[in-house]
N, C-alpha and C positions, 0 to 999 in steps of 0.2 A: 603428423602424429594423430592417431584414433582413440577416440575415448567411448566405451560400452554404455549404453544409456539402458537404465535397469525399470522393467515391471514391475514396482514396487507390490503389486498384488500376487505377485508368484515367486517375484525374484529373478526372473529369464531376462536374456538381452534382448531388447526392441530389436535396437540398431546399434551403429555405430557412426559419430560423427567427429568432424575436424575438430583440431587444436589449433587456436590462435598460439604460433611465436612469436616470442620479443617484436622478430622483425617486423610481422604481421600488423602485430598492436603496432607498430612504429608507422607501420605502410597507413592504419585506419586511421590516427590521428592526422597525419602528413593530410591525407585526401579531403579528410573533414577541413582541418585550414587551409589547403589550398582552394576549396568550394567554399569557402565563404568569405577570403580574401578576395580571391580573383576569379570565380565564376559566376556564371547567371545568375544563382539564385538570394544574392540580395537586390538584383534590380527587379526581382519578380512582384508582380502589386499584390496585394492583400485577396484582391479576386481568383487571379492565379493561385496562389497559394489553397484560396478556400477550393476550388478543383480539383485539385492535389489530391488534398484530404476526403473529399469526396470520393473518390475515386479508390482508394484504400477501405473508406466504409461499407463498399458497395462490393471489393474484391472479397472482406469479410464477412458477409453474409453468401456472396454465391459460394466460395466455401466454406459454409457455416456446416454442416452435418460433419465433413471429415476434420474440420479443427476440431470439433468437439470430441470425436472420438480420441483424437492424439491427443488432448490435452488430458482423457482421462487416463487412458494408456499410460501417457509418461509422470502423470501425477495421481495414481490409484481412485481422485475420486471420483464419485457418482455420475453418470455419464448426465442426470436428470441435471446438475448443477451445472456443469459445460454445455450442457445443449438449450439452458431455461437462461442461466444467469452468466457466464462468463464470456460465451461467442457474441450473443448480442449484445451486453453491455460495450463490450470489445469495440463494435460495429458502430453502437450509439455516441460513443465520447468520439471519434471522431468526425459523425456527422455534429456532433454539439459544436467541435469547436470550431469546425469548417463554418456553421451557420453563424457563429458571434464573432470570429476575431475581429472583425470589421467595426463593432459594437464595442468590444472591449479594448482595441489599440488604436483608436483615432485619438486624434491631437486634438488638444486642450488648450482653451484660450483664454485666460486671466487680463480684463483692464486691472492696472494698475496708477498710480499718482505718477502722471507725467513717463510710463510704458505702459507696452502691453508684453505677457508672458505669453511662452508657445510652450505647450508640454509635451511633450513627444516620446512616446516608447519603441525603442529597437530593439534589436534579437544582441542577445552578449556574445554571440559568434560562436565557436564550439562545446560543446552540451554532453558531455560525458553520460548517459542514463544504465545505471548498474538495479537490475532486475532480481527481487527474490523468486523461490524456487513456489513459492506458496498461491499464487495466481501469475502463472508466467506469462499469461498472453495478456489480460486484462490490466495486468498493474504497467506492462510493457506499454500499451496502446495508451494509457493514461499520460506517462511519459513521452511515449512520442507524439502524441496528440497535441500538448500543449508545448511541446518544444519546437514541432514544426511551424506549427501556425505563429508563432512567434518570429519565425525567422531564423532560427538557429538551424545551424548544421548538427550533426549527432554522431557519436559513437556509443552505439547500445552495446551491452552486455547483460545476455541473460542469465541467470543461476546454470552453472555444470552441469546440473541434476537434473535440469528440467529446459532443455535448449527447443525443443522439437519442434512446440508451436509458433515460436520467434523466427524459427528459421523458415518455416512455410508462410509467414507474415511479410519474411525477406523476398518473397518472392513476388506477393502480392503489392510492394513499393515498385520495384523494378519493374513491374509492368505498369503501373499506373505513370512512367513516364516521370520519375526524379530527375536530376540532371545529377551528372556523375559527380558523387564525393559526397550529396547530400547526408545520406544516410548509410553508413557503415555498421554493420553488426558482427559482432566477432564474439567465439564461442571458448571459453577457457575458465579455470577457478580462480575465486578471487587472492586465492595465495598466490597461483602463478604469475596474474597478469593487473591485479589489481593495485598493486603498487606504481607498475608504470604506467596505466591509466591515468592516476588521478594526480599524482607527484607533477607532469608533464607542465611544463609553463606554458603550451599552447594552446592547452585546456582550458576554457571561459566559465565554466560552472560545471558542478557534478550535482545531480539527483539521485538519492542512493533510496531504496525503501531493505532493510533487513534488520538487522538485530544490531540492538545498543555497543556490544563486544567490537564489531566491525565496524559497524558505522564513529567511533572513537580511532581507530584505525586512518578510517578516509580519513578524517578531521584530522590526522597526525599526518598523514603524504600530502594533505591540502597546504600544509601551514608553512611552506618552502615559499609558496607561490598564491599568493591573495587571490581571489575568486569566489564566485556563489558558492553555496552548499544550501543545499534541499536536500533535508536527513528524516525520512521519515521510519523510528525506530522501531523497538517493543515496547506491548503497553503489560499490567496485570490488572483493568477494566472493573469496575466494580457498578452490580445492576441491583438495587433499591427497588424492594418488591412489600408497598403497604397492602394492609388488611381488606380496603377496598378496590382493590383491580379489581381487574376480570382476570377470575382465577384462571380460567381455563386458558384463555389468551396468555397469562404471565408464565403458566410452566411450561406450555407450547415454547413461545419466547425466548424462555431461556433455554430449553433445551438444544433452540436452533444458535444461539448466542455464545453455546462453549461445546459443543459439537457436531455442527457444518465444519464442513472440509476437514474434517479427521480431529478439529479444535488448533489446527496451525493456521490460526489467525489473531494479527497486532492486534484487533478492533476484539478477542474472545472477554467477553464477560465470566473470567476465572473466578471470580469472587461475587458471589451471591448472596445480598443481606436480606431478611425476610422478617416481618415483623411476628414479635411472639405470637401473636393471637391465630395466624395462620403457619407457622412453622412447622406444627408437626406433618400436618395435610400437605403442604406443599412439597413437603422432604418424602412422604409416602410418594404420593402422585409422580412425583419428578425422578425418585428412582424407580417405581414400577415400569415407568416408560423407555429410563433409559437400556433397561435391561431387554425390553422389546428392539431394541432397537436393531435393524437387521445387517450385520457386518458381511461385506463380500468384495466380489471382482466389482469395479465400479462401471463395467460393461452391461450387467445386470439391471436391469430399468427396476428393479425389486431390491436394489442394495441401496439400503441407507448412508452406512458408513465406511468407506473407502479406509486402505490400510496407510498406515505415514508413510514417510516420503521416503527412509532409507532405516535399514539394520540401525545404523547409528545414531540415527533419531529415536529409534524407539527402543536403544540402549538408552539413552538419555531421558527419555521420560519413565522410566524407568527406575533409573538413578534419583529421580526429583518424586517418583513414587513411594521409593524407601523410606529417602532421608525426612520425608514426610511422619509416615511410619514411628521411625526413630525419636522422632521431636514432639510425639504425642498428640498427631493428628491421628483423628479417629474413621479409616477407612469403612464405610459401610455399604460400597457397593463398586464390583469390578476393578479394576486397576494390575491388571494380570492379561497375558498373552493367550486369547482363548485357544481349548482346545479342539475344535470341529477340524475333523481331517480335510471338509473340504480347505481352509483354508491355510492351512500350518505353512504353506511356503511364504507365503505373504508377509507383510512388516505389519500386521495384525495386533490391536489393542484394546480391551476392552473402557469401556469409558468408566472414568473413577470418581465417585464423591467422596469427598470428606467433609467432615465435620467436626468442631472444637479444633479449628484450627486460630491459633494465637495471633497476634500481629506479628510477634514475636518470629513465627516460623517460617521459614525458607518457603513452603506450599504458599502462603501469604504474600508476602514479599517479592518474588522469582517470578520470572514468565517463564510457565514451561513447556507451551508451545505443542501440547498435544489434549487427549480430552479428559482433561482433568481440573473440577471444579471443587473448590469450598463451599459451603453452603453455611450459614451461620445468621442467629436469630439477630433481633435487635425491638427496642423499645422506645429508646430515648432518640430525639431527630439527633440533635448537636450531636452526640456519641458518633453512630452511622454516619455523616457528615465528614467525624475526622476519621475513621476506620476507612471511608472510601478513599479519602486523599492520606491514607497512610504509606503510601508506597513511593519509589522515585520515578513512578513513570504515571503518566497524565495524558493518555491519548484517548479517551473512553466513557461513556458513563449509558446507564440504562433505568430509567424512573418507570414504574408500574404504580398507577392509582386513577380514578378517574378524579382526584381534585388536581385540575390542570393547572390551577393557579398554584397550588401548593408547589408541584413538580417543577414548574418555572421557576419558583423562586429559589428549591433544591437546588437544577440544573445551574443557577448561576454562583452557588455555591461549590460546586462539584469542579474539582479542579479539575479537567479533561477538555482535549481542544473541537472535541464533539459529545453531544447528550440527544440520546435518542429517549421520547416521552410515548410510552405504552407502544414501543416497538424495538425492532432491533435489526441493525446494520443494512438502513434504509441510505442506499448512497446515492446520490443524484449528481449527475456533471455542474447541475447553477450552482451545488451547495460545495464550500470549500473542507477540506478535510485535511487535517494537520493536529499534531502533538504540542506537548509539552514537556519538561523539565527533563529525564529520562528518554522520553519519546521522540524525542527530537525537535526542530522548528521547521519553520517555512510549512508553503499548503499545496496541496494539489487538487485539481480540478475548480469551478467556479469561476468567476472575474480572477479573486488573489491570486487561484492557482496560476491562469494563463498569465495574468502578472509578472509572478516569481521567475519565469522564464523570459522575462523582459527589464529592459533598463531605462532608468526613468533619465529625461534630458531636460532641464529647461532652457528655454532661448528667452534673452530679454532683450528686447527693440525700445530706444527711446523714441518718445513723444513729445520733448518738451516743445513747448509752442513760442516762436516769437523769440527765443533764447537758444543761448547753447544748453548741452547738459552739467550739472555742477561741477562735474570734474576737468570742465576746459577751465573754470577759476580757481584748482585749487593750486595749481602751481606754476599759474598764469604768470607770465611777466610782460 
């Protein structure tokens, strides 16, 4: 079976790629445990392994220019963000983790009274990793990155919408010399083939990143059958902008904070609090700019903003545009399907502020996943405080001021499982990235991340000296 993979900048068909069936997903699971029960690649040492992954980092940059094209091709955005930020990010996590796992999963040795402990981390054996459509190559390498170098076997799945650069990544394992079964990626929607992905009792852990909706889903196929889960969901981010930033830096910031990549991103700072003394200034400035902002084919080295991912998304945001609307959010800039004929094929949006938005309201509350921001003043710390943590998702936060002390002590207030201080969506492989409440748990990338893809062992050896151990006397006769 063939599935039409769509330009979301015009609407045309790319191409056309397979359909994992039943049997197929049956065949990838089958291969993944039969490679990590009874193949090479758990006798492989840590050194081997970090080759491996080397060898992947280095296929990723020789073709770094034509990934970057396909990834903007099958995901409309900016070719400058796939060619600057996504291929080599891609490229760098798995030289990072090729360069640390050695560092990060060596054994651990505890004296104890009368033992010694051995702490030891192995791979949980088959690694389910389910791909959103919203950074498919780099949230893919993220996942396979730290699940390899763990030791696990894998069955990836990328988003339907967005297979293209996954699949030419498949190609770049296969030559770097995996042993057969390591690494299976199979291509299907998560209604068709997502149930029996992660339901499977042969599955050792699933890593999911997409939306809250779904990811409650996996958590319901998971629950047959005990296993990891790494759920990293939606957030609705909230970026605290006092009176002394640096202006100019803050509305930069935020602009690139809730529309990069069309604004379909977990990490979007959707809600903007700004302190009264500069609000009205920064609500000018920050919609003067958005409105400059230059919408097109994301082949255009001169296009800012790339169109969403499909018709049905941008029915959807849409939808969260109205009911905004209706709720007595106060639209004052874009939030409507522009009209330039160059673009009218496209899934084309213009970027929306609101304002006098309640907590009260859905626009508040809701992730809606494209570029559409609140903007709203504030005075009192404690207030902004609970307005930031007024929502059920807690993956996020964004502080602007140059008192760095002050912002420290916000940030450890700020329920979110990351807080970026006078930047935004600064992500580094050392540093661990993960949610909260809504958002999900578990982390990825850093030590925790490679971690969560490993299972912790302790072995304890007695030492008693000159004696037995207590339990030869306890029911000694």
């Amino acid at each position: 079976m063939k599935q039409a993979i769509i330009n979301p900048a015009n609407g045309e068909v790319i191409t056309e790629v397979a359909v994992a069936s039943p049997k197929e997903v049956e065949s990838a699971i089958s291969a993944a445990r039969s490679a990590f029960d009874a193949g090479p690649w758990p006798k492989f040492s840590l050194q081997e392994r970090k080759e491996l992954l080397l060898k992947i980092s280095r296929g990723i940059l020789d073709k770094a220019q034509g990934l970057a094209k396909l990834e903007t091709l099958n995901t409309g955005k900016p070719i400058k963000e796939s060619t600057f930020m996504d291929i080599p990010s891609s490229a760098k996590t798995f030289e990072f983790f090729a360069n640390n796992l050695e560092k990060y999963l060596k054994d651990e040795t505890l004296e104890l009274e009368n033992a010694r402990s051995r702490s030891v981390r192995q791979p949980y054996g088959v690694a389910v990793l389910i791909v959103p459509w919203n950074y498919p190559l780099l949230i893919a390498c993220w996942k396979l990155a730290q699940a390899l170098a763990a030791g696990n076997t894998v069955v990836l799945k990328p988003s339907s919408l967005t297979p293209l650069t996954v699949l030419e990544l498949a190609k770049i394992i296969s030559e770097a010399g995996f042993p057969q079964g390591v690494v299976n990626i199979i291509n299907g929607s998560g209604e068709a083939i997502g149930e029996q992905l992660c339901a499977d009792k042969r599955v050792d852990l699933i890593s999911f990143t997409g939306s809250s909706e779904v990811g409650k889903k996996i958590i319901g196929y998971a629950s047959n059958n005990v296993k990891k889960l790494i759920m990293e969901l939606g957030g609705k981010s909230a970026s605290i902008i006092f009176k002394d930033a640096d202006f100019e830096a803050a509305v930069n910031g935020s602009l690139c904070s809730i529309f990069l990549n069309q604004g379909q991103m977990c990490a979007a700072m959707s809600r903007i609090f700004v302190e009264d003394d500069i609000y009205d200034k920064f609500l000018e400035d920050f919609t003067a700019k958005s409105r400059r902002i230059k919408l097109g084919d994301g082949l255009n080295y001169e296009t800012q903003m790339g169109p969403l991912i499909s018709e049905a998304q941008r029915e959807k945001v849409i939808s969260c545009v109205e009911k905004a609307k209706k709720e007595g959010a106060r639209l004052v800039c874009g939030g409507k399907i522009p009209d330039s004929p160059e673009i009218k094929k496209g899934f084309f949006f213009e970027p929306a502020i609101f304002t006098e938005a309640a907590e009260r309201m859905s626009i508040f509350q809701e992730e809606v996943f494209g570029p559409v921001v609140c903007i709203n003043k504030f005075s009192d710390l404690e207030e902004v405080v609970k307005l930031a943590n007024a929502t059920d998702f807690a993956l996020a936060g964004s502080i602007w001021t140059q008192d760095v002390s002050l912002a420290q002590d916000l940030a450890g207030k700020i329920n979110s499982g990351i807080n970026w201080i006078n930047t935004y969506g600064m992500f580094y492989n050392e540093v661990s990235y993960g949610g909260f409440k809504q958002s999900g748990f578990g982390r990825e990338l850093g030590r925790e991340g490679l971690l969560e893809y490993s299972r912790f062992k302790s072995i304890v050896i007695d030492q008693t000296k000159d004696a037995k151990p207590l339990v030869n006397y306890w029911y000694g006769f």
